[in-house]
SERO-4910 file (N, C-alpha, C, O; in steps of 0.05 Angstrom, whole numbers):
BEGIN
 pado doro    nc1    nc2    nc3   cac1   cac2   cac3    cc1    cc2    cc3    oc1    oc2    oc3
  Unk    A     17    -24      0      0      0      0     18     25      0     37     26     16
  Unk    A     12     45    -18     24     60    -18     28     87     -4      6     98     -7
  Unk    A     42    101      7     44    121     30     23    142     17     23    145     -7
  Unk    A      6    156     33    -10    182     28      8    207     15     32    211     19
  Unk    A     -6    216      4     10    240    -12      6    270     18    -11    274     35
  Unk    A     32    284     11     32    304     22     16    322      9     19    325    -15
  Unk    A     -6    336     24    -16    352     14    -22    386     17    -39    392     35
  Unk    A    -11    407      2     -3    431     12    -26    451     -5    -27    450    -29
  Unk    A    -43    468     10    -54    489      5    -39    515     10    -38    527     32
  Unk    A    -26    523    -16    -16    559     -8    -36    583    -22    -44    583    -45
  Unk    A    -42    604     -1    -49    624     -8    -41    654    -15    -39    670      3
  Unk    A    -36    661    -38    -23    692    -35    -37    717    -32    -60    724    -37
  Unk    A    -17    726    -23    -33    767    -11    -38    778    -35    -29    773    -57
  Unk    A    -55    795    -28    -63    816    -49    -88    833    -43   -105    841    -59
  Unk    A    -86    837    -13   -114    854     -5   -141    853    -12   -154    834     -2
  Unk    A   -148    863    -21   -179    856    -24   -187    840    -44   -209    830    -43
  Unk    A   -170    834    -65   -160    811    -85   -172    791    -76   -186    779    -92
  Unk    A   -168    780    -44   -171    760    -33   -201    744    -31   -204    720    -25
  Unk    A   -220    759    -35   -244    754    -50   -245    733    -58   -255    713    -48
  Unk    A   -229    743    -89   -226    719   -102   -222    696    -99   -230    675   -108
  Unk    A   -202    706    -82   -183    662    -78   -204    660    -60   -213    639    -69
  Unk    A   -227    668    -33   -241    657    -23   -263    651    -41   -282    650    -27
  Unk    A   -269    647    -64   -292    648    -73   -275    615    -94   -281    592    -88
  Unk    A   -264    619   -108   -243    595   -118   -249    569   -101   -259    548   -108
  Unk    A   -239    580    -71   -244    556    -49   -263    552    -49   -272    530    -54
  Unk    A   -274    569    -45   -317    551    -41   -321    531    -66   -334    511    -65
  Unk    A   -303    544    -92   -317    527   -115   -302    496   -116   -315    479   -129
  Unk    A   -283    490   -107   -254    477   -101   -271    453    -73   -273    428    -76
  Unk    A   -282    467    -48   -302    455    -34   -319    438    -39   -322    414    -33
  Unk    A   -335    459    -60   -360    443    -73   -358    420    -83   -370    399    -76
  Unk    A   -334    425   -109   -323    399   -125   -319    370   -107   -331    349   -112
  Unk    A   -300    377    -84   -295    354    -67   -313    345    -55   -311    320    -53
  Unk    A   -338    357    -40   -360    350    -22   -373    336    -45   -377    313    -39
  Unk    A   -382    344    -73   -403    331    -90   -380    303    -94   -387    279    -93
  Unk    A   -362    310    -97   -351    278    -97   -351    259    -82   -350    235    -87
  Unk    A   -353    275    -56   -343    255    -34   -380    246    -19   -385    228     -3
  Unk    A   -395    258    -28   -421    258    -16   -430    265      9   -453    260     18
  Unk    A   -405    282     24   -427    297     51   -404    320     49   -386    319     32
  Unk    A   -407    338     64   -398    366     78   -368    353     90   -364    332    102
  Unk    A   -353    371     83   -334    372     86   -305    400     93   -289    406     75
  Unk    A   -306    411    120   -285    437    109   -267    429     91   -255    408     96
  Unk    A   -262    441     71   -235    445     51   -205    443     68   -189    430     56
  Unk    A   -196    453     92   -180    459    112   -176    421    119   -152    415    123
  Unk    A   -189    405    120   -191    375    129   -172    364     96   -157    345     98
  Unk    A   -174    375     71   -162    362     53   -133    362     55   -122    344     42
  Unk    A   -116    379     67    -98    383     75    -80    382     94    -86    390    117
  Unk    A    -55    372     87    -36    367    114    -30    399    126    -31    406    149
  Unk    A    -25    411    107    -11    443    108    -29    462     93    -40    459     71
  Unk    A    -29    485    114    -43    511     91    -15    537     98     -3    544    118
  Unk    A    -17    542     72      5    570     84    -14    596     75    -35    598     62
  Unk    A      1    613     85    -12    640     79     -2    669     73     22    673     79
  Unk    A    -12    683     66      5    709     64     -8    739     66    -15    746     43
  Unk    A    -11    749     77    -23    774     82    -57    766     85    -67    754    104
  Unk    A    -70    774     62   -102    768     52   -101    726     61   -114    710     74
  Unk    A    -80    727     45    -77    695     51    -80    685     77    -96    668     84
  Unk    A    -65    696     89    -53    687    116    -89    688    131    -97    668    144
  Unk    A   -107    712    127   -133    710    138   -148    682    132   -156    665    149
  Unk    A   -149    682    106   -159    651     95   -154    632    108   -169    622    125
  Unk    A   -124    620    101   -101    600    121   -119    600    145   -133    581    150
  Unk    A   -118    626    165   -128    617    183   -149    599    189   -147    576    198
  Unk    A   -178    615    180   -199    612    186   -204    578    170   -221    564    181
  Unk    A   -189    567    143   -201    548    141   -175    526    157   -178    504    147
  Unk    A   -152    524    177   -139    513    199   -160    508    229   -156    491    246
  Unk    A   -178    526    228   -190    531    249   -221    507    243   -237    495    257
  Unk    A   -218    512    219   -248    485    216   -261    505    196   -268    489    179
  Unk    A   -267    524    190   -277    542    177   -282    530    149   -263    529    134
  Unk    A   -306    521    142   -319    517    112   -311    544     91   -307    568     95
  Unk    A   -309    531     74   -296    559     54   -308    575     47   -299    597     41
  Unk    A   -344    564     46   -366    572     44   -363    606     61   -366    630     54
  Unk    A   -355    591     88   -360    607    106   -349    630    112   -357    651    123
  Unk    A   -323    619     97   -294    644     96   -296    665     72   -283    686     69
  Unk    A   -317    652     54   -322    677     30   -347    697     43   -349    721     38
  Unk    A   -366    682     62   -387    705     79   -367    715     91   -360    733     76
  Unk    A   -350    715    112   -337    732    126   -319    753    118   -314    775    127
  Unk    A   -308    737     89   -293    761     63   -313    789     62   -307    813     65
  Unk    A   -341    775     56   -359    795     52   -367    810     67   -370    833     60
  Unk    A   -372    804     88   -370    816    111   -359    841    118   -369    863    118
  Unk    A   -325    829    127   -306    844    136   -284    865    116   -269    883    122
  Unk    A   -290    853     97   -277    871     79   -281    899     70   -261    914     65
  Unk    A   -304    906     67   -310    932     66   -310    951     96   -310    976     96
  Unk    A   -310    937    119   -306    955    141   -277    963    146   -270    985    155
  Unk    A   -263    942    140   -227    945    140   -220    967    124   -205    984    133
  Unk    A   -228    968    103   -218    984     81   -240   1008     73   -243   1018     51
  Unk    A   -251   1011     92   -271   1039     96   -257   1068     98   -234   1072    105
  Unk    A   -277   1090     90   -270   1118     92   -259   1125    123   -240   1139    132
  Unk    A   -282   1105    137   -276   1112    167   -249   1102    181   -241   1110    203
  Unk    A   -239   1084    168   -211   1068    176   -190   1091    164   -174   1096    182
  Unk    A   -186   1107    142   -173   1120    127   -150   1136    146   -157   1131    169
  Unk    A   -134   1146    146   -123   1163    164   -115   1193    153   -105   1212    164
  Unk    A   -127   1186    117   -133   1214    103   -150   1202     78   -151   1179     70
  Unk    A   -164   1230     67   -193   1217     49   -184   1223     18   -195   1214     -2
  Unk    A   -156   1243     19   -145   1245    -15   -124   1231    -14   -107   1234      4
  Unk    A   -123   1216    -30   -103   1194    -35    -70   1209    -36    -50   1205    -22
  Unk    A    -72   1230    -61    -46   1237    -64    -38   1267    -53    -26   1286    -63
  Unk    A    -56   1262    -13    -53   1292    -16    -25   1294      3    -22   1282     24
  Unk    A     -6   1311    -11     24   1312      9     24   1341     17     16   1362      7
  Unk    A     36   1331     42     50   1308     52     41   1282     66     49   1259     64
  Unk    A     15   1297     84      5   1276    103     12   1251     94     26   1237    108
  Unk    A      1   1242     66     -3   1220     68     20   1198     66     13   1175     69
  Unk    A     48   1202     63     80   1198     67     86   1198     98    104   1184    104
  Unk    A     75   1210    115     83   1210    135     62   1196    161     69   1197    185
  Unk    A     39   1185    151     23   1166    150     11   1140    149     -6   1149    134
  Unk    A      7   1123    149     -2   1095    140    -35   1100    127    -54   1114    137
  Unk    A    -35   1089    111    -73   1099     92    -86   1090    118   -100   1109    127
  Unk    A    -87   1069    135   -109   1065    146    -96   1048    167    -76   1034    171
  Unk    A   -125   1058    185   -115   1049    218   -122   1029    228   -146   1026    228
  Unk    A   -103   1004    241   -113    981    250   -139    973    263   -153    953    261
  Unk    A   -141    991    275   -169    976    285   -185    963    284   -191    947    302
  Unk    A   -199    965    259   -217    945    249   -199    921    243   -203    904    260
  Unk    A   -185    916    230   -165    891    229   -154    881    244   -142    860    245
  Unk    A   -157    897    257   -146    882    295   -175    868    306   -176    844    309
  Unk    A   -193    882    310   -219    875    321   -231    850    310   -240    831    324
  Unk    A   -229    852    278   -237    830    260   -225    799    265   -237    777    267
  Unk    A   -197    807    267   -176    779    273   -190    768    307   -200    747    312
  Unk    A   -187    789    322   -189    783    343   -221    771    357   -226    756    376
  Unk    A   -237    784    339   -267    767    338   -271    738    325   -290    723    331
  Unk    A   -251    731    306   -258    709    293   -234    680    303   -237    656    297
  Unk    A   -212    693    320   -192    682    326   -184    680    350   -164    667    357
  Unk    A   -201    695    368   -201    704    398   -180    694    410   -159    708    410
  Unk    A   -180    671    421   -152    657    441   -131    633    431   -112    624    443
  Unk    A   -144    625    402   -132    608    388   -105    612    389    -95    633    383
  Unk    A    -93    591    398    -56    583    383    -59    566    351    -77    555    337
  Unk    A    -29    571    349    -22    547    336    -26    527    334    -30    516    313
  Unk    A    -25    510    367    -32    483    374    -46    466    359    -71    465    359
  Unk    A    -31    450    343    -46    429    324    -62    404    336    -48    388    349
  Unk    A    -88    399    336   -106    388    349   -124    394    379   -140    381    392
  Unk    A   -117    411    382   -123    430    406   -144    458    390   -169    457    391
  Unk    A   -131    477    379   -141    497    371   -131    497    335   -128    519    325
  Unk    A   -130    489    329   -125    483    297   -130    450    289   -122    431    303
  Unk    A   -141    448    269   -147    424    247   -132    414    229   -129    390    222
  Unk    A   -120    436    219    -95    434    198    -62    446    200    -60    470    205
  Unk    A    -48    436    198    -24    448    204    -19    473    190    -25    475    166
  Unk    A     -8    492    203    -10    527    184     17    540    184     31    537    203
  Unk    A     22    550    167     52    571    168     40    597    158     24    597    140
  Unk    A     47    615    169     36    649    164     63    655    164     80    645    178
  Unk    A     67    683    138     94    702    133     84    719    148     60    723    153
  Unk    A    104    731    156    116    761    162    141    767    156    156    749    149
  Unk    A    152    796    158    179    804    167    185    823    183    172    844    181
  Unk    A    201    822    198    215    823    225    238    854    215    262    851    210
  Unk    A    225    879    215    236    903    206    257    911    229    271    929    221
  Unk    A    263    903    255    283    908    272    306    893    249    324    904    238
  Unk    A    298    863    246    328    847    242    323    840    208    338    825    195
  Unk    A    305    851    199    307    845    171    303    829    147    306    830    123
  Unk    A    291    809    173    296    781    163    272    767    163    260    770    184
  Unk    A    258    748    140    228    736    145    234    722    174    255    715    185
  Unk    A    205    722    181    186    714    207    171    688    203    156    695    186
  Unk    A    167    671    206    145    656    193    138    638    220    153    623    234
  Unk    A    111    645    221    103    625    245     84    600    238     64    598    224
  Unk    A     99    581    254     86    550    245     70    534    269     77    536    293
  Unk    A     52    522    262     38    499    279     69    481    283     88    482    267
  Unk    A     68    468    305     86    443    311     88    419    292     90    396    301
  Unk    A     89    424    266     92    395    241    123    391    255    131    369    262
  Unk    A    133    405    257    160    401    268    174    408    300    168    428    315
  Unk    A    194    386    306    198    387    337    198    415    346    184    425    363
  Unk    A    219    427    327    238    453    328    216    477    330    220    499    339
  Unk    A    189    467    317    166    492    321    154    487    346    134    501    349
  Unk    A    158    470    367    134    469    392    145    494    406    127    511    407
  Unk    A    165    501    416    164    516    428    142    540    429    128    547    448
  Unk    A    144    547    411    123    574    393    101    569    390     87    589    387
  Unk    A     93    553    388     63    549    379     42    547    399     27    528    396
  Unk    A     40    562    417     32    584    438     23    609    436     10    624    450
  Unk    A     38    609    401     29    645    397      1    641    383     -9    621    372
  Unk    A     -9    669    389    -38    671    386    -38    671    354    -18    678    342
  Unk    A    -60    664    341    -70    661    312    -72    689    302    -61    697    281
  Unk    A    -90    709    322    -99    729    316    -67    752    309    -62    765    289
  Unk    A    -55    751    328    -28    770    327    -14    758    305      1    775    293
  Unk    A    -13    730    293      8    731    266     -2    731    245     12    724    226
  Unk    A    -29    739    241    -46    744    216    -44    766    220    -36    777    200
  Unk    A    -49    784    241    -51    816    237    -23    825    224    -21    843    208
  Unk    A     -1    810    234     23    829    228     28    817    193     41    832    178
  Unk    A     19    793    186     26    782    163      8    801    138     16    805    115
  Unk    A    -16    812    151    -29    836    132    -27    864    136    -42    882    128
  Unk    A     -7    866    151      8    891    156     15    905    134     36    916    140
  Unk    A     10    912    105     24    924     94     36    950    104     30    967    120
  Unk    A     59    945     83     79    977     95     59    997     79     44    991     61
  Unk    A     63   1029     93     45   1041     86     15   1040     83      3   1061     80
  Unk    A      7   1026     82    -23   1021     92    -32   1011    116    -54   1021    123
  Unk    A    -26    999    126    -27    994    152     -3    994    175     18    983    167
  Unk    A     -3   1001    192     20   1005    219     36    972    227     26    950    229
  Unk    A     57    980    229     72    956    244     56    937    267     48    944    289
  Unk    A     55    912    256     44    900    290     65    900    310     82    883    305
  Unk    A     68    914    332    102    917    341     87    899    365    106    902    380
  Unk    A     73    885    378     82    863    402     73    830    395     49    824    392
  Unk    A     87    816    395     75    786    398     90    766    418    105    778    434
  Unk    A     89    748    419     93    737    441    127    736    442    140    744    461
  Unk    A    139    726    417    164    717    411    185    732    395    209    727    392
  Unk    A    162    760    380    175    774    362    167    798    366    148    802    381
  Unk    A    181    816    354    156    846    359    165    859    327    183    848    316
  Unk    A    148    887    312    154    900    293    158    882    268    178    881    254
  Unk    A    132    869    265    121    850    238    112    861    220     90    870    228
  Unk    A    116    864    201    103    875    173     95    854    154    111    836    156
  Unk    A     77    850    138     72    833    111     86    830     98    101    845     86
  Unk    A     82    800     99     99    768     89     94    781     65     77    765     56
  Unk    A     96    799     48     86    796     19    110    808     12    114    809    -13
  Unk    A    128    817     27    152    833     21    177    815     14    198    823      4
  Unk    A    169    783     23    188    769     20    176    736      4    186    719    -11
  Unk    A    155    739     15    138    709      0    107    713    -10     87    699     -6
  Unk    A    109    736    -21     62    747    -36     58    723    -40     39    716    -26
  Unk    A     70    702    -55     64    673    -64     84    656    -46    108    657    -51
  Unk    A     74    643    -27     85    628      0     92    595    -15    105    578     -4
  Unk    A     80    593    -41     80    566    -40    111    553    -44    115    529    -40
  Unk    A    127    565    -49    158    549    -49    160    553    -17    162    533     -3
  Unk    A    160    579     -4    168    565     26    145    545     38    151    535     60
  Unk    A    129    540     30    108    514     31    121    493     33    123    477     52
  Unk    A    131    494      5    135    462      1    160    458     14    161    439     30
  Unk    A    182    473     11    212    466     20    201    463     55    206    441     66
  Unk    A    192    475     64    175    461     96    160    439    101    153    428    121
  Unk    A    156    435     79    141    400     82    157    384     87    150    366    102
  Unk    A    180    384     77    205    362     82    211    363    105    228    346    112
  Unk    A    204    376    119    207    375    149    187    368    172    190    365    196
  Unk    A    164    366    155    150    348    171    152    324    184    155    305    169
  Unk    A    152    320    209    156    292    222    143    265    220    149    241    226
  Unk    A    123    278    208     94    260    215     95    247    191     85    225    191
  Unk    A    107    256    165    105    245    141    131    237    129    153    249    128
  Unk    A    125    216    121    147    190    109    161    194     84    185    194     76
  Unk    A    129    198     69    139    215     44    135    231     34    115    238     21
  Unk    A    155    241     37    165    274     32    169    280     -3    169    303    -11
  Unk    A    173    261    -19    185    271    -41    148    265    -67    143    270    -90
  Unk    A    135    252    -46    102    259    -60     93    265    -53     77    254    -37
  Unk    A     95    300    -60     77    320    -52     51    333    -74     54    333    -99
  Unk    A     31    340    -63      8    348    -84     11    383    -69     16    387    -45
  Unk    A      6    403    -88     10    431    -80    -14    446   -100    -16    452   -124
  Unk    A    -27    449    -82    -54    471   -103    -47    508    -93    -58    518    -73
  Unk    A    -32    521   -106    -32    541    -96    -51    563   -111    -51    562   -136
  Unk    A    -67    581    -97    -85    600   -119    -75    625   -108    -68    628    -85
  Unk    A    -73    645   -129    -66    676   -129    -94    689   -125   -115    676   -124
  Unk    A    -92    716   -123   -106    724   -121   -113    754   -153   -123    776   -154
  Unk    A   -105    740   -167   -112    753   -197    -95    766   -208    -87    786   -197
  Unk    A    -85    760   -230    -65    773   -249    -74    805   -258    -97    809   -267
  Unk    A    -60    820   -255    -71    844   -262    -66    848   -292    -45    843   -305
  Unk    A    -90    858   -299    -94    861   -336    -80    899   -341    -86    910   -362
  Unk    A    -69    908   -328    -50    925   -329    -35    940   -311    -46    937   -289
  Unk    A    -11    958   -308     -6    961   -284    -14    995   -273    -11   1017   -284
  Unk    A    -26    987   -244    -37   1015   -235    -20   1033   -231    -15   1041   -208
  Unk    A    -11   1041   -246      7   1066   -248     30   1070   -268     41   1052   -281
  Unk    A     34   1093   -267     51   1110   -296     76   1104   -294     87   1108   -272
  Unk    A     90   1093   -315    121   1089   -314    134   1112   -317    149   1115   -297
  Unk    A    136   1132   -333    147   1149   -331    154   1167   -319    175   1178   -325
  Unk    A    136   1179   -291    144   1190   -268    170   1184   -252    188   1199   -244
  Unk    A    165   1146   -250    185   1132   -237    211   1131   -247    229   1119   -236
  Unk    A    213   1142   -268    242   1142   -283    262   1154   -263    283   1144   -256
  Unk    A    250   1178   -256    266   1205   -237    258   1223   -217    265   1246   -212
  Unk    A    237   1203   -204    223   1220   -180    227   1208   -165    236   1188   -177
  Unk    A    228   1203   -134    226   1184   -110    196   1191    -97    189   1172    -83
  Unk    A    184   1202    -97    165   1205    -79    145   1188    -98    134   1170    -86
  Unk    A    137   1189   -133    114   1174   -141    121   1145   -142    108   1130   -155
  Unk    A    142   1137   -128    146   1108   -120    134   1099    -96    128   1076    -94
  Unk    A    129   1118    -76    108   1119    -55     73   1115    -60     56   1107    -45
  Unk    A     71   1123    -80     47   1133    -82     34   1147   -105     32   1171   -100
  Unk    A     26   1141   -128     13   1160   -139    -14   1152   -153    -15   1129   -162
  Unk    A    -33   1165   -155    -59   1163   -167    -73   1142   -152    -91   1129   -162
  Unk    A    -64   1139   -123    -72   1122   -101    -61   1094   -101    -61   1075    -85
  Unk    A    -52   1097   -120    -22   1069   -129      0   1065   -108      1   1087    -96
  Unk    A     18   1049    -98     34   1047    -97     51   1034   -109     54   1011   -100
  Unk    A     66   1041   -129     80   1027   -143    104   1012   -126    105    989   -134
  Unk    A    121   1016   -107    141    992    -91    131    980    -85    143    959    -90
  Unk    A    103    975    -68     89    953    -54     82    935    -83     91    913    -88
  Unk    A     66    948    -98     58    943   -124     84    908   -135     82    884   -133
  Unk    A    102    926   -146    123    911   -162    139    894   -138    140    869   -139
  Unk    A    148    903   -123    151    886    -98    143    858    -99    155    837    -98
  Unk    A    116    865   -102     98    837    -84     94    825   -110    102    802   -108
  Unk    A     84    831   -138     78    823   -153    102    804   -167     99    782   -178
  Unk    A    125    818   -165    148    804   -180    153    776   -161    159    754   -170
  Unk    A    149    782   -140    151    759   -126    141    733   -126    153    711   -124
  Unk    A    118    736   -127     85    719   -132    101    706   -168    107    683   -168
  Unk    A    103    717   -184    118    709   -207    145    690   -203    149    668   -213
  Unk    A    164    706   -186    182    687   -181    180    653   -176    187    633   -188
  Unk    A    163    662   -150    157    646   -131    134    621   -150    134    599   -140
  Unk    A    122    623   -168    102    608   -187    124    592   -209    122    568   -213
  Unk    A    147    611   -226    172    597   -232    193    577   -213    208    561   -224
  Unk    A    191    580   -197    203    565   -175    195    542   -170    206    520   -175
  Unk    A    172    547   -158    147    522   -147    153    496   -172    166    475   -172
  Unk    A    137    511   -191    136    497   -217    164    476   -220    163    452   -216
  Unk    A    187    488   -226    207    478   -232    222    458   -213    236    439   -218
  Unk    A    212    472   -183    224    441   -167    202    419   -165    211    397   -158
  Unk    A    177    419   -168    157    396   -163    160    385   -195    144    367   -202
  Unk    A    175    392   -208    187    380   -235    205    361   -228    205    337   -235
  Unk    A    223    374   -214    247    362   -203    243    338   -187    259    320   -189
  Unk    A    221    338   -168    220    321   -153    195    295   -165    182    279   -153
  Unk    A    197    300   -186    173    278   -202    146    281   -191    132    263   -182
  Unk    A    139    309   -190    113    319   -182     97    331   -201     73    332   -198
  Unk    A    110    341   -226     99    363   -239     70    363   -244     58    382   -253
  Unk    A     61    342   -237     23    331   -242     12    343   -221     -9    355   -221
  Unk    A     32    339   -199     14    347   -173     16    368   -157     15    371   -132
  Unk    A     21    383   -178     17    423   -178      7    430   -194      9    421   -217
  Unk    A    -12    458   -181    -39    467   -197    -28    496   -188    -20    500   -165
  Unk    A    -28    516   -207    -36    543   -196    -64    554   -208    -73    546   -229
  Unk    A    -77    572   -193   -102    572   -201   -104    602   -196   -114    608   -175
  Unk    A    -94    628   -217    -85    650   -215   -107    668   -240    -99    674   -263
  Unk    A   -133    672   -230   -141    687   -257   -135    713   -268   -136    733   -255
  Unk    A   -126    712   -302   -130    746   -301   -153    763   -289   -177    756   -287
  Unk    A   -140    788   -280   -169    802   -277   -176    818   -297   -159    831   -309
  Unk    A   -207    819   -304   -210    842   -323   -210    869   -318   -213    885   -336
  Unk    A   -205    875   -293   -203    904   -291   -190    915   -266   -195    903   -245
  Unk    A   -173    938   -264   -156    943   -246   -159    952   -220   -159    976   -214
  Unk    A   -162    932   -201   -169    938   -178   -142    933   -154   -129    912   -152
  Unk    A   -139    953   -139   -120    954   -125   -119    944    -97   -143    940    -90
  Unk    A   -102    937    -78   -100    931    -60   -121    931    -38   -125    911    -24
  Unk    A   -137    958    -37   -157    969    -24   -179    983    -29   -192   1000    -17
  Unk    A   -183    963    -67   -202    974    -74   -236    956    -64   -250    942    -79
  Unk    A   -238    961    -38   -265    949    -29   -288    954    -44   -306    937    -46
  Unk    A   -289    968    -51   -324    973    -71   -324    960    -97   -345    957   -111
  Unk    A   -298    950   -106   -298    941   -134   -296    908   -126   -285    895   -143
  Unk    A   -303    897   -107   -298    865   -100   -322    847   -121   -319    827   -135
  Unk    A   -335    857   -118   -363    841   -135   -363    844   -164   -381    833   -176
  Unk    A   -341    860   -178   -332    852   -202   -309    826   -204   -300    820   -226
  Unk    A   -300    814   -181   -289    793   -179   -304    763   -174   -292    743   -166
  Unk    A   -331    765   -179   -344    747   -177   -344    725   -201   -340    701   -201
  Unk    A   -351    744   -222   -354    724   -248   -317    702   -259   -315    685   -277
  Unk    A   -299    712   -243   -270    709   -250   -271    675   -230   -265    659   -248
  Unk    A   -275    661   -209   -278    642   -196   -274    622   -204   -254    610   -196
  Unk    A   -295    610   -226   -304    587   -234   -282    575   -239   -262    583   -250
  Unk    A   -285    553   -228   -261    524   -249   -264    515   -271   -280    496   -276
  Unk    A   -245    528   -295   -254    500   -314   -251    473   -315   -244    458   -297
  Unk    A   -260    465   -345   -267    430   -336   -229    415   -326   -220    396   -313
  Unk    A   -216    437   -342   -174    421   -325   -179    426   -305   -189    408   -290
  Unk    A   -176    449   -296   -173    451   -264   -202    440   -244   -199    441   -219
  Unk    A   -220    435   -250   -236    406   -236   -227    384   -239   -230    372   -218
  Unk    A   -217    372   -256   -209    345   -263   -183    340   -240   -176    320   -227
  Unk    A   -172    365   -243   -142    365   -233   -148    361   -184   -141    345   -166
  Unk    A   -162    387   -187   -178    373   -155   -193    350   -149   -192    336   -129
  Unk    A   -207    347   -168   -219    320   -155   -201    302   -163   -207    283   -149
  Unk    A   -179    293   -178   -156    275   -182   -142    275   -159   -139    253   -147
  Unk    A   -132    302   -147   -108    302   -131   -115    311    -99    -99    311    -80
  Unk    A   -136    316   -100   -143    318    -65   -167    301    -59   -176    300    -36
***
């Protein structure tokens, strides 16, 4: 009989983007429950979920037991109060200086939100989590990625004590839009994992091999979904030739966060690809990354429901979930 396949769910950041990949999951849900013939969280198909900013919210809520169903109502939900006029910490996008010497918008609601849906939860795998989880951050004192894990490994028990709610807040920390999470249990001054992994799924997989619990390591299955290809880029190249400040910011853009995170998510999709090649996997990786038709930015909350019709699976990528999970 042959050993169970490792099986890895990664999610990438992309702010309100994240819609989407929760709406993907519900359809990804559905597929498996109509197969399998009863209810099932999506979070149960998997050994590992990783996460990343928007992601890292997801990750959570479907580690915790959370139906995907359930995690696209709470998208809907919470997303437009996060990214509200009233959260803002100024109402003209490009008005300077304020807004350079500022963060766009104030934790609160994203604190309140994590902390209502995640209250006292750890890490603790079988205790307060269902699925084993890794959430990015980075660690702006020392420079260096953060990444907090459930105990799949010895070397993670120590930690996995830390609250759910504090390493999702700091993992959707963007710079400039939102404030540093500066206290957690083990770390302090976390910013979003998107600065170093927007697409988590290579530090995914290279962490699976370190799982204890699993034998085999070199058959792994990896469904990672983006949160939408942008069908152009929000903002003007030619400013950026010879200005520093419209690299901050312009036309409510930020172009560094922008190219930053985006080049990465690209990297990181060349990467993936080429070692689950390597390791006689290439079947059993899926990215599931739609274009979008129209340009919606980080914190564009009112434009989410033009991301509805973008979801659907076609008939490959169904064939390809109900094959491999």
């Amino acid at each position: 009989m042959s050993n169970p396949k490792m099986k890895i769910l990664s999610l990438d950041g992309g702010g309100v983007r994240g819609y989407l990949t929760a709406m993907i999951l519900e359809n990804v849900e559905k597929q498996l429950n109509l197969r399998d013939g009863y209810n099932k969280p999506l979070g149960e198909y998997f050994d590992l979920i990783a996460g990343t900013s928007t992601g890292a919210i997801i990750a959570g809520l479907l580690a915790i037991g959370k139906s995907a169903s359930e995690v696209r109502k709470i998208y809907e939900d919470d997303i437009k109060e996060i990214f509200s006029d009233e959260m803002k910490n100024y109402k003209c996008l490009d008005f300077f200086p304020f807004n350079i010497f500022k963060t766009k918008y104030k934790q609160n609601k994203l604190e309140e939100r994590a902390e209502h849906h995640f209250k006292n939860l750890t890490f603790e795998f079988g205790k307060d989590i269902k699925t084993h989880l890794l959430i990015t951050s980075v660690d702006i004192t020392t420079m260096t990625p953060r990444f907090h894990k459930s105990a799949y490994n010895h070397k993670n028990k120590p930690r996995e004590d830390e609250l759910l709610s504090n390493a999702i807040i700091a993992s959707a920390s963007a710079p400039s839009y939102f404030p540093v999470k500066e206290k957690l249990n083990y770390s302090s001054n976390l910013i979003d994992g998107g600065i170093v992994a927007n697409n988590p799924s290579l530090v995914a997989l290279i962490d699976s091999f370190s799982f204890t619990e699993h034998e085999n390591k070199d058959d792994v299955v990896l469904l990672s979904v983006g949160t939408g290809k942008a069908c152009e880029i929000p903002y003007d190249i030619e400013p950026l030739k010879d200005t520093s400040v419209k690299w901050l910011i312009q036309n409510g853009s930020k172009p560094l966060i922008e190219i930053l995170m985006n080049s990465q998510v690209t990297l990181a999709e060349f990467q993936t690809n080429f070692l689950m090649e390597k390791l006689g996997c290439k079947n059993q990786y899926e990215r599931i990354n739609p274009s979008l038709g129209v340009k919606i930015q980080l914190d564009d909350a009112n434009k989410i429901d033009l991301l509805k019709n973008l979801a659907d699976l076609d008939q490959a990528k169904t064939t390809w979930v109900l094959n491999n999970l």
